[in-house]
C-alpha positions as CSV (number, residue, x, y, z in Angstrom):
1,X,18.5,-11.3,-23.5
2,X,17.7,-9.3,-20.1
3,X,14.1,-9.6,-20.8
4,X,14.2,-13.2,-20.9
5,X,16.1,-13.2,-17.5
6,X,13.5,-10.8,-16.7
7,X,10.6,-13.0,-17.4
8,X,12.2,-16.0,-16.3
9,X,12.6,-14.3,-13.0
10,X,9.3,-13.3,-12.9
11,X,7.6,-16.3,-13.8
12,X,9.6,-17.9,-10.6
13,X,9.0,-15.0,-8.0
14,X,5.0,-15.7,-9.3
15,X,5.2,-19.6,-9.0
16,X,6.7,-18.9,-5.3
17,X,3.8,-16.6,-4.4
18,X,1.2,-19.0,-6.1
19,X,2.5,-21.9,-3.8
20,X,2.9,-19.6,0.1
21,X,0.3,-16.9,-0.7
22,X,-3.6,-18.0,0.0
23,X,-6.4,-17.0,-2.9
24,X,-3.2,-16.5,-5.3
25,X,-3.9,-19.1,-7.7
26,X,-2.5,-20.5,-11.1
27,X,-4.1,-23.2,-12.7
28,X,-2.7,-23.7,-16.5
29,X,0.4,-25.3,-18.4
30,X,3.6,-23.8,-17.3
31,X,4.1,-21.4,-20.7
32,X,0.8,-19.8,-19.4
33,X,3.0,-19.0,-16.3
34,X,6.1,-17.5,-18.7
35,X,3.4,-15.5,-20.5
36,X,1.4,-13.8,-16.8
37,X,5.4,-13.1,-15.9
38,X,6.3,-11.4,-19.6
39,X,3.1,-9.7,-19.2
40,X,4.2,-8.6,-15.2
41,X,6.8,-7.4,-16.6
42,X,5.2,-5.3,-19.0
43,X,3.0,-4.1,-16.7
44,X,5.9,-2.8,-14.3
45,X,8.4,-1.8,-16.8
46,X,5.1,1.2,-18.7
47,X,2.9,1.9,-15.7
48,X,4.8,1.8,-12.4
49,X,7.1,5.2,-13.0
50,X,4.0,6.4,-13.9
51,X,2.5,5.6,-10.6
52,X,5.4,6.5,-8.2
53,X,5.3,9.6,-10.1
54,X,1.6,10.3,-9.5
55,X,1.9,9.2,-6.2
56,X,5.1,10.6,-4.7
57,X,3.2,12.9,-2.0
58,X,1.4,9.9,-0.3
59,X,4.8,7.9,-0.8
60,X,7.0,9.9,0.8
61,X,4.4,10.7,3.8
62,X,4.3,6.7,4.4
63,X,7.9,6.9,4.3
64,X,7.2,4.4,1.0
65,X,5.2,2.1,2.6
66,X,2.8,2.9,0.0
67,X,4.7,1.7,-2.8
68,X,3.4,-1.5,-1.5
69,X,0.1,-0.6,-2.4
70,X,1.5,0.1,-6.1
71,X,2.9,-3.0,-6.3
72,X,-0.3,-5.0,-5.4
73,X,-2.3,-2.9,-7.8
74,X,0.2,-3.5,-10.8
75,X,-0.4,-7.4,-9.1
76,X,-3.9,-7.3,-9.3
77,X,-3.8,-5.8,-12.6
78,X,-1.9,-8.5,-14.1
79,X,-4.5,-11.3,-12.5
80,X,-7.3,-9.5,-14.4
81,X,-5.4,-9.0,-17.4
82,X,-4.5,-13.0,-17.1
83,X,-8.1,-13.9,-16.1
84,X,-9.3,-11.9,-19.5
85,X,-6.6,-13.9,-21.3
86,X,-7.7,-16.9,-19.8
87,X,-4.3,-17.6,-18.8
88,X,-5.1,-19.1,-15.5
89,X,-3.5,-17.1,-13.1
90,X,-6.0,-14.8,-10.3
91,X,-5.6,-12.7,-7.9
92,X,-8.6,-13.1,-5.4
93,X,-8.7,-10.1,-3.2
94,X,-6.5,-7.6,-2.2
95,X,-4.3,-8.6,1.1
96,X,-3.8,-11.6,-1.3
97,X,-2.3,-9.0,-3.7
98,X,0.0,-7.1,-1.0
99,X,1.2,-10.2,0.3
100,X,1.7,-11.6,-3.1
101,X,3.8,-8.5,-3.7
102,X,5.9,-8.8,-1.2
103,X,6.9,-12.2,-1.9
104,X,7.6,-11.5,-5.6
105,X,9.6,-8.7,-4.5
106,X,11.6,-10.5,-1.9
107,X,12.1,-13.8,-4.2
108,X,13.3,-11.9,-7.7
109,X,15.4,-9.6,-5.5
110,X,17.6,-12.7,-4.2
111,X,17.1,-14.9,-7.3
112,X,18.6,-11.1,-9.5
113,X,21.4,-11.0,-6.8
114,X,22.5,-14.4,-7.5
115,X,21.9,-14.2,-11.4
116,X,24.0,-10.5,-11.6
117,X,21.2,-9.1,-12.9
118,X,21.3,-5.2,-11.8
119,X,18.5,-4.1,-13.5
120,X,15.9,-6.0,-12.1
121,X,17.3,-5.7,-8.2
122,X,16.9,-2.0,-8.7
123,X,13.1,-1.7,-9.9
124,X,11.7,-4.0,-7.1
125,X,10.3,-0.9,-4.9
């Protein structure tokens, strides 16, 4: 059941950041946009503790600013994994990835503080 929160929370902190966020596009039915999300989350939940672990040193030296950067990559990953899927959703360049991190971040943080749901609030950065 948390994984369908999960997803769900996804797929709307991803159709937020398709609608403010320039060269961040989505163009497909909306379970295309539940399937980019599950695979978001996938993508976060297997190779993000492997990246803050690989990159601690540089994070703590940016004071974790650079966990930014990890989140755009994971973001950027998931539009290429989407675009090879031709699930519809792409990720033109890479400000469009920070910014579209950020807003992700900011939009499931407040929609997992109003749902209850700890687990996600925690993994944001």
């Amino acid at each position: 059941m948390d994984r369908i929160v999960q997803t769900l929370i996804n797929a709307a902190a991803l159709y937020v950041a398709v609608l403010l966020v320039p060269n961040l596009e989505f163009t497909g039915d909306w379970w295309k946009l539940l399937l980019v999300a599950f695979i978001f989350g996938l993508i976060n939940t297997f190779l993000r503790p492997v990246l803050r672990i690989l990159t601690l040193p540089i994070t703590i030296m940016t004071l974790g600013l650079f966990l930014l950067v990890i989140n755009a990559v994971l973001l950027l990953l998931t539009g290429e994994i989407s675009r090879e899927l031709d699930l519809g959703f792409s990720v033109r360049d890479f400000l469009a990835a920070l910014l579209g991190s950020i807003v992700i971040s900011l939009v499931a943080f407040a929609l997992s503080s109003v749902i209850g749901s700890s687990r996600i609030a925690g993994r944001l950065l």
